[in-house]
Phi, psi and omega in degrees: 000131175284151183289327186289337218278340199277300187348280198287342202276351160258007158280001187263345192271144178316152173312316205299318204282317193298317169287321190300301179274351158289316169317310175271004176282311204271018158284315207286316168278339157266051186275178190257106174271103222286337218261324177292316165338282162318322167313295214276000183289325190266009181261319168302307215289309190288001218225328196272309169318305205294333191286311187294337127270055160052021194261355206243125166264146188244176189213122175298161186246031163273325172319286183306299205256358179065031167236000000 
């Protein structure tokens, strides 16, 4: 079945059923991936290393935010 061919046919479906499956689509992408976990725990850690030896330009944070 083509994504045109599910389109129309869940757009055809009751307000009730379209939300029952927008729900499971978007559970389906927000499952937990250990390997992306992973990345960004050792990417904080090294960007954290890096501030802690002056190796990091940091920007204030009135500069980011205007206050």
């Amino acid at each position: 079945m083509r994504i045109n061919e599910i389109s129309e046919e869940a757009l055809a479906l009751s307000p009730k059923d379209r939300y029952l499956i927008i729900v499971k689509l978007n559970d389906s992408l927000n499952v937990s991936n250990s390997e992306v976990e992973k990345a960004w725990i050792e990417e904080s850690i090294d960007r954290s290393r890096a501030y802690e030896r002056g190796k990091l330009e940091t920007v204030a944070y009135e500069e980011v935010f205007g206050k």
